[in-house]
N, C-alpha and C positions, 0 to 999 in steps of 0.2 A: 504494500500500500504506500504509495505516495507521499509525502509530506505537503502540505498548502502552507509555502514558502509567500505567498502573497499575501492571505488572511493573517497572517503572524505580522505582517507589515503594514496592513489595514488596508492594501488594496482593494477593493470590491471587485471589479474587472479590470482587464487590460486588454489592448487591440495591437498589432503590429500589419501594418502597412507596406507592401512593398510599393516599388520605382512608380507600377500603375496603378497605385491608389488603392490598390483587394488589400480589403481587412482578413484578417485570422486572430480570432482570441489564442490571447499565449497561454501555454499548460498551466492550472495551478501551483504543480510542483517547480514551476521556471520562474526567477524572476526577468523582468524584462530590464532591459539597458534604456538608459532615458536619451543618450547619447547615439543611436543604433548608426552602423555606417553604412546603410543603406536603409530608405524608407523613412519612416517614423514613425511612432507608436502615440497610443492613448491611455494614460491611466487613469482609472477612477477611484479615490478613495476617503473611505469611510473616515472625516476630522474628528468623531467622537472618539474615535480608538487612540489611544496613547502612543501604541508602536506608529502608527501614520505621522503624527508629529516628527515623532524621534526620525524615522524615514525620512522627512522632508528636510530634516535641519541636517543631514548627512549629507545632501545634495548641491553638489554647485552653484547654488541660487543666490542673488543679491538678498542683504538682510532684509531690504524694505517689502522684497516680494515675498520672501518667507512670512515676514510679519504680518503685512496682508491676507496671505493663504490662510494662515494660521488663527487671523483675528475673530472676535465675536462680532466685528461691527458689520450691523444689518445695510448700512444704506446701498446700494446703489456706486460704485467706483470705476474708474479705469484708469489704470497707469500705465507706463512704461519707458524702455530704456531702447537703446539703438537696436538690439536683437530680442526684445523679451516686448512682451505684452502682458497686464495681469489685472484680475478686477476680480466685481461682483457682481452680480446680475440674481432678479429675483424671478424665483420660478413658483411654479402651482407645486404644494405636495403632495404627494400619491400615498393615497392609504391601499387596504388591503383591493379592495374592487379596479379603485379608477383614480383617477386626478377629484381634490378637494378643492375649495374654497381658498383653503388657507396659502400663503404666498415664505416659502424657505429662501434661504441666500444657496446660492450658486458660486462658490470660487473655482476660479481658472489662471490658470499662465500657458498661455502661447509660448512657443520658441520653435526653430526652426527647425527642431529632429522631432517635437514631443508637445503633445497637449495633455497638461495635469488641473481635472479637476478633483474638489471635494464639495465635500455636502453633510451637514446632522443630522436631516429629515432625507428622506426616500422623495426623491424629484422626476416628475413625468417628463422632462422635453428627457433628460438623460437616459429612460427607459427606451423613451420611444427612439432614440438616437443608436441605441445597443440594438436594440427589435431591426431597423432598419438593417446597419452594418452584418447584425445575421441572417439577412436576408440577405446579402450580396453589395448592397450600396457600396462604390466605394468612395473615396475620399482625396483626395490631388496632395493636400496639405494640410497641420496642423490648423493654419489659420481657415481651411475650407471647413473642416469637419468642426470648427470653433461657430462659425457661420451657421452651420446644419442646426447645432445645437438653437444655438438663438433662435433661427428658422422656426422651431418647433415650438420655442416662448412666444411669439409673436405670431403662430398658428394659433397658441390658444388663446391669446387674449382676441386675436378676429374671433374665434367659437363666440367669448364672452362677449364682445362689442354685438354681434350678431343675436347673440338670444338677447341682450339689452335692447334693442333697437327693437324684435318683436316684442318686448314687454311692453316699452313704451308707447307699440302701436295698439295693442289694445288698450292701454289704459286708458290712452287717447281716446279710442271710438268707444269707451264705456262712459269717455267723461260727457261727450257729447251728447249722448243718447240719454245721459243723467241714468246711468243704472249701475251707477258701481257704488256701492256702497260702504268698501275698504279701499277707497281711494287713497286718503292720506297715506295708509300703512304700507299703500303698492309704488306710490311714488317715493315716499321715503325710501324704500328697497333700493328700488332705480338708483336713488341719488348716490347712495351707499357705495352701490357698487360703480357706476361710473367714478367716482371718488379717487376709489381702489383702485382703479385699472387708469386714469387720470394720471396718479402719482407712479404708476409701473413705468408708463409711455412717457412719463415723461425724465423720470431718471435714464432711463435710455435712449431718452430723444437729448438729452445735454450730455452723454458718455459718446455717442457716437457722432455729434455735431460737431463735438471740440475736435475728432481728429479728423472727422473730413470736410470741414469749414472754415476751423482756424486754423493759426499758426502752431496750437501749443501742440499738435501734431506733430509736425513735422520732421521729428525725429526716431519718429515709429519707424516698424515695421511695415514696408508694403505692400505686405500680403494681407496685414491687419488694416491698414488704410482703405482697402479697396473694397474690405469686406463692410469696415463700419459704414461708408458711402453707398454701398448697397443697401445694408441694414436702413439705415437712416430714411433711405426713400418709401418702405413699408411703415417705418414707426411715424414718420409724419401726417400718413395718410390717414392711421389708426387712432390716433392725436388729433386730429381733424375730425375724424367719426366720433370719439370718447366725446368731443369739446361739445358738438352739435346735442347730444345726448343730453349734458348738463343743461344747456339750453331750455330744451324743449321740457326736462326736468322741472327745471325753474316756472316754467311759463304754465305748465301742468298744474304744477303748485298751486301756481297763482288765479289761478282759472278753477280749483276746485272751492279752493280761500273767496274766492267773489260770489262761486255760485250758494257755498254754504252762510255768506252774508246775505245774499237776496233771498234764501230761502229763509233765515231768522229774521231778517226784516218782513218777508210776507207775513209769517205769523204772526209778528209785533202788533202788525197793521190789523189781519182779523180779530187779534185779542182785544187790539186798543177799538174798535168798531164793535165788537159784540158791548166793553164797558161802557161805552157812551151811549150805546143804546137803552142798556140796562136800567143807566145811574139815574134816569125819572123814575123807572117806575119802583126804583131801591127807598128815593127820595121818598114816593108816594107811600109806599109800604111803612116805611119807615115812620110815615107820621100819621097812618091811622093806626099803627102799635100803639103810640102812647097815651098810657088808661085816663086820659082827662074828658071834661065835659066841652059839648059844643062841637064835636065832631059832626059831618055829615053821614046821614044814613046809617045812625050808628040803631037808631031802631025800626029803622025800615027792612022788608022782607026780602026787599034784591040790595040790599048795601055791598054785601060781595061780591056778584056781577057787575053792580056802580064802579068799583072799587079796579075791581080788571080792567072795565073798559076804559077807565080812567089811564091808566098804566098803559094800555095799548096804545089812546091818542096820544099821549105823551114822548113812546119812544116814536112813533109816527109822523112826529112833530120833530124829533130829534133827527129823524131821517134824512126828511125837507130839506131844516136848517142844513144839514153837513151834505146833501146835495148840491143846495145854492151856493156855498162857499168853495163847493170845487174840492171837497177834501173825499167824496166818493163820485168814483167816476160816472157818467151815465150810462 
């Protein structure tokens, strides 16, 4: 039996690449050279493991890019040096079934023989990237198959822009028809999650701007150059749909905010129209209650019927009046 020379070292998988790009995962029992002299290779591995550290700090690597690889910070990064490329990028994490909600850090370093990433949670572009490669895909270069990966974070946030965009169309045609009754709770959703995916597109719409837009580039690599300029013309398009989203979001809002005001002001109106109708004949009631003398009808046989009818010309009379003044419409 074999020894798993990689899992001792926290690799998860590895891929080795020849001249035309065919991947072949390497034996568990092999480790792989980060440096190969032909080809180049892919490692993946597990940062929560301790040997993966110690691996990484064994490695040729600039301290700043180790420090990175190794760090807990969540945001969003990309650096680099004349031959090295290294960042973070946030991915969706995959539970047992499928891809969740929830959004894990993705570390990578490019270099010209080897693309190392790592990861604490189990990440879908990285699965789906494996699934591919053992299907046959093959790969030109570290910086292509770096590409691939993002490809597949910016696959999923189009899935999510795309079921956002039909949520928002129904919510739309429910707000119109006035029959949605969990509006607020379905727009708030929306907002939520455009939000979410708002702050994704747009840490990698300033990671991949800066090196194919400005100067602070320029001293990349460009093979990584060529890829973020690619990149970059999907995430702006997707940053354009997210923005559109928040928009229509807002307007949504505001549009359920108005109709739920005209609809408490119409009842205002029937409530305050039933009181004013009422208050003669409350008035009238009210003052043949009190037990004194000199009342009319007080010993007469229809004094109750007096007494109604009384009340009925009175709001009658109330009618009129808030007729002629324009305060009920005709």
């Amino acid at each position: 039996m074999h020894s798993d020379v990689q899992s001792q070292s926290g690799i998860i998988w590895a891929y080795r690449f020849d001249e035309d790009g065919e991947p072949a995962r390497v034996p568990r029992d092999e480790m792989p050279n980060v440096a190969p002299s032909e080809g180049f290779v892919w490692l993946h591995l597990d940062l929560v493991h301790t040997r993966a550290q110690s691996w990484v700090a064994e490695q040729d690597l600039p301290n700043a890019t180790q420090e990175a690889f190794l760090s807990h910070e969540p945001h969003q990064r990309l650096d680099h040096s004349t031959n090295l490329a290294w960042g973070v990028s946030h991915d969706l994490i995959r539970d047992i079934a499928d891809k969740s909600e929830e959004v894990g850090a993705l570390r990578w370093i490019v270099g010209d023989r080897f693309l190392l990433t790592g990861r604490r949670e189990a990440l879908h572009s990285i699965r789906m990237t494996a699934e591919a490669l053992d299907r046959g895909d093959p790969a030109g270069s570290p910086a292509e198959l770096f590409e691939q990966i993002i490809e597949y974070i910016i696959d999923d946030v189009t899935d999510a822009v795309v079921r956002l965009v039909d949520e928002t169309d129904s919510v739309e045609d429910h707000i119109l028809l006035d029959r949605l009754h969990d509006g607020p709770q379905r727009v708030g959703s929306v907002r939520r999650t455009a939000v979410r995916l708002h702050r994704q597109l747009s840490g990698l719409h300033v990671l991949f701007r800066r090196f194919a837009e400005t100067q602070s580039g320029r001293s990349a690599p460009d093979a990584v150059k060529a890829a973020a300029s690619r990149l970059l013309q999907r995430v702006d398009g997707l940053h354009h749909d997210v923005q559109s989203v928040q928009d229509r979001a807002r307007l949504l809002q505001d549009e359920i905010a108005a109709r739920s005001a005209s609809r408490t002001n119409r009842q205002l109106y029937v409530l305050s129209l039933l009181t004013a109708l009422f208050l003669p004949a409350t008035f009238i009631t009210g003052l043949f209650g009190i037990n004194v003398k000199g009342l009319p009808w007080v010993e007469s046989e229809g004094g109750a019927v007096f007494v109604a009818l009384t009340c009925i010309a009175a709001a009658l009379l109330t009618l009129v009046l808030l007729r002629r003044r324009g305060v009920i419409g005709s």
